[in-house]
Every structure is written in C-alpha cells, then in structure tokens.
C-alpha atoms as one frame of an Amber mdcrd trajectory, in Angstrom:
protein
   7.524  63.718  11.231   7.735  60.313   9.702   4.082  60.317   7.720   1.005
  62.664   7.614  -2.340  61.675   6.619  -5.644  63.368   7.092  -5.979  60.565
   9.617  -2.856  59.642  11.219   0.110  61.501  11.962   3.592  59.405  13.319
   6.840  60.996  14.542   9.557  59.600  16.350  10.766  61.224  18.986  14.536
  60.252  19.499  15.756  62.254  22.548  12.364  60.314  24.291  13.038  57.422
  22.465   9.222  56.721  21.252   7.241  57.179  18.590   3.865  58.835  18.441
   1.094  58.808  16.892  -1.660  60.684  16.797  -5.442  59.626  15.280  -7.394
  62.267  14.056 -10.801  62.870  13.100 -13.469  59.825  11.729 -11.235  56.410
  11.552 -12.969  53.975   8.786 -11.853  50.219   8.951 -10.151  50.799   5.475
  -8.419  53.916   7.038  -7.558  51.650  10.192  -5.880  49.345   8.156  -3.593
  51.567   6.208  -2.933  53.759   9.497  -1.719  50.418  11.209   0.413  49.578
   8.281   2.373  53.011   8.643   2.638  52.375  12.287   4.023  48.947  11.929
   6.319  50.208   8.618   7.957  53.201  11.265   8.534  50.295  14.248  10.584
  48.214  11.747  12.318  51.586  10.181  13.010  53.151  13.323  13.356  50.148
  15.968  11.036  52.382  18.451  10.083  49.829  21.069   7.659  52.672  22.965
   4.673  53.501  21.188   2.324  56.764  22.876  -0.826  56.080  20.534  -2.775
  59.184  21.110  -6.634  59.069  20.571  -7.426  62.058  22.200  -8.334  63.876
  18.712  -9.835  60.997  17.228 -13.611  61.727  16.764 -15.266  58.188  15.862
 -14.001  54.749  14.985 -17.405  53.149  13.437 -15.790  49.717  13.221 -17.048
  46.361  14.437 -15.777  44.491  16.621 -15.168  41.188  14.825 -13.133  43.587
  12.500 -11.216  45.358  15.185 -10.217  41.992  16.056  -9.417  40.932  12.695
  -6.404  43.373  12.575  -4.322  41.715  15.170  -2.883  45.302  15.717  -1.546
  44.599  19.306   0.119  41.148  18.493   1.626  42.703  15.015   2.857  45.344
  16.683   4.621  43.129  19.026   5.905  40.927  16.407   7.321  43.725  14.613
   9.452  45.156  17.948   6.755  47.218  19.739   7.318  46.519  23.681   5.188
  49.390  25.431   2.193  51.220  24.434   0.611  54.059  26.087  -2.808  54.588
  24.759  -4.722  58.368  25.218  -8.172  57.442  25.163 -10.492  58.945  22.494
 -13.559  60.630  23.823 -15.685  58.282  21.765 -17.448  55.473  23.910 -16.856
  53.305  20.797 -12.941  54.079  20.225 -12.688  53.498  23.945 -14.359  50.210
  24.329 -12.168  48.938  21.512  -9.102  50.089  22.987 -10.314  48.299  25.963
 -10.690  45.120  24.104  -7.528  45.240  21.946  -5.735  45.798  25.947  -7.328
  42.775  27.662  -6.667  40.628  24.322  -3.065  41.138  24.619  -0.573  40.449
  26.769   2.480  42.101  25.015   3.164  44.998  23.800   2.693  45.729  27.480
   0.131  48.080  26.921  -1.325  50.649  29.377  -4.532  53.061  29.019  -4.397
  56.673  30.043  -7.270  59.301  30.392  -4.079  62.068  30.262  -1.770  62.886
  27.797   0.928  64.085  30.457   0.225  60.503  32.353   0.844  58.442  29.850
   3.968  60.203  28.442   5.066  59.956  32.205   4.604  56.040  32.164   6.155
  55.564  28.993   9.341  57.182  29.199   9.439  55.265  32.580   9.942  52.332
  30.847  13.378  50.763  29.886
C-alpha cells in the first residue's frame, strides 16, 4: 500500500509490475486534484509505467467538464512515466463520460477502457 485516503487508495504491485488505484466513494474536484497528485508522486517514486485505475467503487464525480479538463491528468501522467492505463469504469454516467473524454483527448498514456476488472488486468499485464 503506497497511500490511503478516504478517497483513493494506490499500491504497487511489483510481481505485476503496475500500480493500482482504486477511487472510492463521492470524488470532489478538490479531492480529484490531490488524488492525482498521489498518483503522479507514486509514478515518479516507483517508475510504474502500467497504471489499472479502478472506478468501479467510485460513487459520483460531480465535476465539470471544463475542470476535468483543466487537470491535464492523462498528459501529466504521461509526462511523469505513465505508458498504459487500464481504466474500470465507474457505474456513474458522469464518471464514465469523463473517462471517455479524458481517453479520446489523449493519445498517450495508451489508455484503454474496461467494463471488467478481470479484462482490464488481462490487457494490462499484456503490455510490455
């Protein structure tokens, strides 16, 4: 376990060779910002290149869309080593549609969305 909030949990996963991280709950835009400042802290600690960024127990992410792309999450995470991304979609229609966004925006990290956990796990640790 690398950090634990009442948000955001990240571990790295060394025999797999990702990290993970897993939303949880309500994500505020304040609470975005913080959670993708502990992501990108663990890419340049750890030098994960795989990222499985798990939405599946994320409950709402009430942020707008201007401000979703304010955070330049994808291109920062690239810029700071990430290469692959498998992204768990959230049951939330308005988590999902931003994930969808923050995917088309980007062309690297190469970034991939799953509806299954055991999918997108697959695909990652398929890549080099």
């Amino acid at each position: 376990l690398l950090c634990s909030t009442p948000y955001l949990q990240l571990f790295i996963y060394q025999q797999q060779q990702h990290m993970y991280a897993n939303w949880i709950g309500e994500i505020s835009l304040p609470d975005l910002h913080r959670g993708l400042a502990l992501v990108l802290q663990a890419v340049e600690q750890t030098g994960s290149s795989k990222l499985l960024n798990d939405n599946r127990f994320l409950t709402s992410l009430p942020v707008a869309l201007e401000a979703w792309h304010n955070t330049d999450g994808m291109a920062r995470l690239f810029r700071a080593g990430m290469h692959y991304v498998a992204w768990v979609y959230a049951a939330d229609a308005q988590a999902r549609m931003l994930a969808d966004e923050a995917i088309e925006r980007n062309d690297w990290p190469l970034t991939l969305s799953f509806e299954e956990y055991d999918v997108a796990i697959d695909w990652l640790q398929s890549m080099p």
